[in-house]
C-alpha positions in Angstrom: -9.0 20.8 27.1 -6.7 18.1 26.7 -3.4 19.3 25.0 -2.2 16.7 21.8 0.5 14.1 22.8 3.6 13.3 21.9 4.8 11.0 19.3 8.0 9.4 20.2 10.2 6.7 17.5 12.8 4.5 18.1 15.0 3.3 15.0 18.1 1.3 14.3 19.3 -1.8 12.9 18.1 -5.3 13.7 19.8 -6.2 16.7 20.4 -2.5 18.3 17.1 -3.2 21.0 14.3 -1.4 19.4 11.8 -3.4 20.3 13.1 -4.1 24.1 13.7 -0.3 24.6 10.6 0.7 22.8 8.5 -1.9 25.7 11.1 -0.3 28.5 10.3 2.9 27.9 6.8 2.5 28.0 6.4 0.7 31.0 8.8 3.5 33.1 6.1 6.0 31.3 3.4 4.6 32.9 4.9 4.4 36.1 5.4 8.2 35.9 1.5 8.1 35.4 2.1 9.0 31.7 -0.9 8.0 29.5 1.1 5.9 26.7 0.7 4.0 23.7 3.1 1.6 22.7 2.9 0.5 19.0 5.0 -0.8 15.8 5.6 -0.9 12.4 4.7 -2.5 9.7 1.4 -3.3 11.9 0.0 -1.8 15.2 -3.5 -1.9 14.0 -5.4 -4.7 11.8 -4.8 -3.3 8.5 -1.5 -3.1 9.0 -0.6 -6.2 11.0 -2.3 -7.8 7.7 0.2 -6.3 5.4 2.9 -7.1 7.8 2.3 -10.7 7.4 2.4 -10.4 3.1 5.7 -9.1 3.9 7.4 -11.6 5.8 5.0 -14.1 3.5 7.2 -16.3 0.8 5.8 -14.3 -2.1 7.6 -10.9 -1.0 10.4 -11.5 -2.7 8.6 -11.2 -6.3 7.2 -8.2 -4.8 8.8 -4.9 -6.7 10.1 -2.1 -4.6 7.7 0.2 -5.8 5.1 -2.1 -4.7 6.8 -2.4 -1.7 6.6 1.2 -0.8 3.4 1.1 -1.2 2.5 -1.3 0.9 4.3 0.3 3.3 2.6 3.8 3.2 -0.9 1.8 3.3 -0.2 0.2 6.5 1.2 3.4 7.6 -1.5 5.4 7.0 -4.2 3.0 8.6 -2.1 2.8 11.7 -2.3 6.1 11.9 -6.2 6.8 11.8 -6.8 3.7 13.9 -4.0 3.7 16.8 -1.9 6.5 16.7 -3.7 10.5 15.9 -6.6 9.0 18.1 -3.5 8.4 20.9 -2.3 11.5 20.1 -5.6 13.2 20.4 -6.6 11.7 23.6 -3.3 13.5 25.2 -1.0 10.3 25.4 2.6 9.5 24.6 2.9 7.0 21.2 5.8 4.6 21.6 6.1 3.4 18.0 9.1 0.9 17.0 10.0 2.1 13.5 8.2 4.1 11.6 9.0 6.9 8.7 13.0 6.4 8.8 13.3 2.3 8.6 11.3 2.9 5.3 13.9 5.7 4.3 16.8 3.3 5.5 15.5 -0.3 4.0 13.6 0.8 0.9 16.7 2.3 -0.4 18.4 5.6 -1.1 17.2 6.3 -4.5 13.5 6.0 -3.4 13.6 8.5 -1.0 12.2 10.8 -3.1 9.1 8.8 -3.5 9.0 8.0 0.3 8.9 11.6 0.9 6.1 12.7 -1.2 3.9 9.4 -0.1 4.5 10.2 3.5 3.7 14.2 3.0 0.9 13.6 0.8 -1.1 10.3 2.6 0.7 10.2 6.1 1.4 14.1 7.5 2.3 13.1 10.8 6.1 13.1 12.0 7.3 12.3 15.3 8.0 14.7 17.6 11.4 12.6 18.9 13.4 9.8 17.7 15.9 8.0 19.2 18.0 6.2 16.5 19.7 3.1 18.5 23.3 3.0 17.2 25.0 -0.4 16.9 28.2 -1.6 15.3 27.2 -3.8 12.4 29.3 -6.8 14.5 27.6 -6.6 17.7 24.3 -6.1 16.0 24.9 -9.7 14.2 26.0 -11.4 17.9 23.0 -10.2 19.0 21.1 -11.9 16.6 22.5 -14.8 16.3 20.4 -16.3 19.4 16.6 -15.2 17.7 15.2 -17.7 15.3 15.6 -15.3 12.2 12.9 -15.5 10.2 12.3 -11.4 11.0 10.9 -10.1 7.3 13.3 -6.8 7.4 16.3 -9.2 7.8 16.1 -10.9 4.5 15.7 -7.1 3.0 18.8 -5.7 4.5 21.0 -8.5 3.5 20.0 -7.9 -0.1 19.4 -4.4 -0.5 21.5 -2.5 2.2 25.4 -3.4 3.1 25.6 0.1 5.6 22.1 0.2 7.4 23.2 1.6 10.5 25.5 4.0 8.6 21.9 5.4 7.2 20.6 5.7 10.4 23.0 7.5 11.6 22.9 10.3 8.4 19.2 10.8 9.4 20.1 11.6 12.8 22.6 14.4 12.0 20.7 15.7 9.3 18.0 15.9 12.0 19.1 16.9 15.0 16.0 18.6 16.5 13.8 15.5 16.3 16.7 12.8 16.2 18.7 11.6 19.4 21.5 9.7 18.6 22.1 6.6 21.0 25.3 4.1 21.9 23.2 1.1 22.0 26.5 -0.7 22.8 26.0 0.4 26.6 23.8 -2.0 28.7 20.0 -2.2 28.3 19.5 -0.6 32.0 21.4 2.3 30.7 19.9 2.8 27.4 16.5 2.9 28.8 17.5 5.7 31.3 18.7 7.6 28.4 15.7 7.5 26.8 13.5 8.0 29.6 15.1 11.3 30.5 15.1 12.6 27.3 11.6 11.6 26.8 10.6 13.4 30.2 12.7 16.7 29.3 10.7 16.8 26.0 7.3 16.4 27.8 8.3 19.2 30.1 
């Protein structure tokens, strides 16, 4: 009988790595001849990656947050029954970049009330590890500063959320068990070791 996988999150701030740790950490998996999944949010499966795009899309920004959250949990949802329970079910490790805690962070403090409920009521599925990547605000901005920002989330945090990265790190020390917190301000070769053992440790 194949035992159920693991579900593994990394958060943080635009700029902290996410995305390059999240594809690191996946490939040293597989090396280890770890079945894994490597996915992302808003998107990962059709459904999703269409809501992603309304989004980023010029209109968003007549979008309410309600509406927002909404959106949000619907992609959620579908990228779970399509990509990652079936993952999970099929024994494998689920790289996701983002997931329940950017909503918490970026859709503000006083919906996370709301947030909760959607996600216990439509999602049930929390990860069983995060790593929350944590950046200075000031190195997170050098780092962007050679992308061509036109990133969806970026436009959100400059007008809804002044102390991102100060969230983050709240949701990792109110949750230690599932939450590891991470210097992202060490080098990239570093960082992904971190993760990797920490990741191997929990899968044995």
């Amino acid at each position: 009988m194949i035992s159920r996988g693991t579900f593994v999150t990394i958060e943080g701030i635009d700029g902290s790595g996410k995305s390059t740790q999240a594809r690191l950490l996946a490939e040293k998996l597989g090396m280890h001849d770890i079945p894994v999944v490597r996915t992302r949010e808003p998107g990962g499966s059709p459904c999703g990656e269409a809501i992603r795009q309304i989004l980023k899309g010029k209109h968003h920004r007549d979008i309410s947050r309600h509406t927002e959250i909404l959106l949000f949990t619907a992609a959620r949802r579908d990228h779970i029954e399509k990509v990652i329970r079936p993952a999970l079910d099929s024994g494998a490790v689920v790289v996701c970049d983002r997931f329940l805690d950017s909503t918490r962070v970026y859709q503000g403090r006083e919906h996370r009330t709301i947030i909760d409920r959607l996600h216990e009521r439509f999602i049930g599925l929390n990860p069983d590890l995060t790593f929350v990547l944590d950046l200075a605000d000031s190195l997170a901005t050098e780092r962007r500063r050679h992308r061509i920002e036109d990133d969806w989330r970026l436009k959100i945090v400059r007008a809804t959320t002044h102390d991102a990265s100060g969230l983050f790190r709240d949701i990792a020390r109110q949750d230690p068990e599932r939450c590891r917190l991470v210097d992202a301000s060490q080098t990239k070769s570093r960082v992904s070791e971190l993760l990797l053992s920490e990741t191997l440790k929990m899968l044995s």
